[in-house]
C-alpha positions in Angstrom: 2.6 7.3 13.1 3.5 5.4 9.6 0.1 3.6 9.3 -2.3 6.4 10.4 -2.4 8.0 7.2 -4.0 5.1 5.5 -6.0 2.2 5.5 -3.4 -0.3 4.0 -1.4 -2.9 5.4 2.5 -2.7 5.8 3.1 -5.0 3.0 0.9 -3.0 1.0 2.8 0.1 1.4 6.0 -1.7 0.8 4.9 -2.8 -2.2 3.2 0.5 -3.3 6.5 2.1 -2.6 8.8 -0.2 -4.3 6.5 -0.2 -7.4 6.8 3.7 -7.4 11.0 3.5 -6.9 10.7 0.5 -9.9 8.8 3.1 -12.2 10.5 6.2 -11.6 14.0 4.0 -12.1 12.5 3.0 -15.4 11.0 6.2 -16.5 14.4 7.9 -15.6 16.5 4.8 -17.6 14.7 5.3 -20.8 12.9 2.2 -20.3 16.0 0.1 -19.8 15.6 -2.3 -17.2 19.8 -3.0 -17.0 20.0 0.7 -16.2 16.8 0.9 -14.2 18.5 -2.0 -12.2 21.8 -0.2 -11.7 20.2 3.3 -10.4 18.4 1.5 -7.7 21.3 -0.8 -6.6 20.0 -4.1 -7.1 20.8 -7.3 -9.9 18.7 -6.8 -13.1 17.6 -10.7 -12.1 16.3 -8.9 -9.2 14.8 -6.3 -10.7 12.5 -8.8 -13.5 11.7 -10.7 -10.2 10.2 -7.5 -8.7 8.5 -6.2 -11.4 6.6 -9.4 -12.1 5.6 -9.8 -8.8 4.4 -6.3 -8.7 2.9 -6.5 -12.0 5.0 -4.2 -13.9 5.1 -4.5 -17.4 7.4 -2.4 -19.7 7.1 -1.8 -23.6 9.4 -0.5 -26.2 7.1 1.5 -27.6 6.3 3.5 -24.6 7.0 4.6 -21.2 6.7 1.5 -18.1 3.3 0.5 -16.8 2.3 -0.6 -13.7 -1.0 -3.8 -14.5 
């Protein structure tokens, strides 16, 4: 069962896993969001969408962060 390993909500561990998918697709793009956006198949519009309602932040002096 999906949910027994946790206490969290579905829409909880959607979000936890997208935000993991989000940050690896940075971490693995350099930091480039366009790239980022292109490895995980969706619109870079998309993608700024996501990350601000997940809370993701990115900076050009460092790797992506997750707030």
């Amino acid at each position: 069962m999906l949910l027994s390993s946790g206490n969290g909500s579905l829409d909880d561990i959607l979000a936890n896993t997208e935000r993991r998918e989000i940050l690896d697709a940075l971490q693995r793009a350099g930091g480039q969001r366009a790239s980022a956006a292109r490895l995980l198949r969706i619109s870079r519009s998309r993608l700024y969408r996501r990350m601000g309602a997940l809370g993701i932040e990115t900076y050009t002096d460092g790797p992506p962060k997750s707030v």
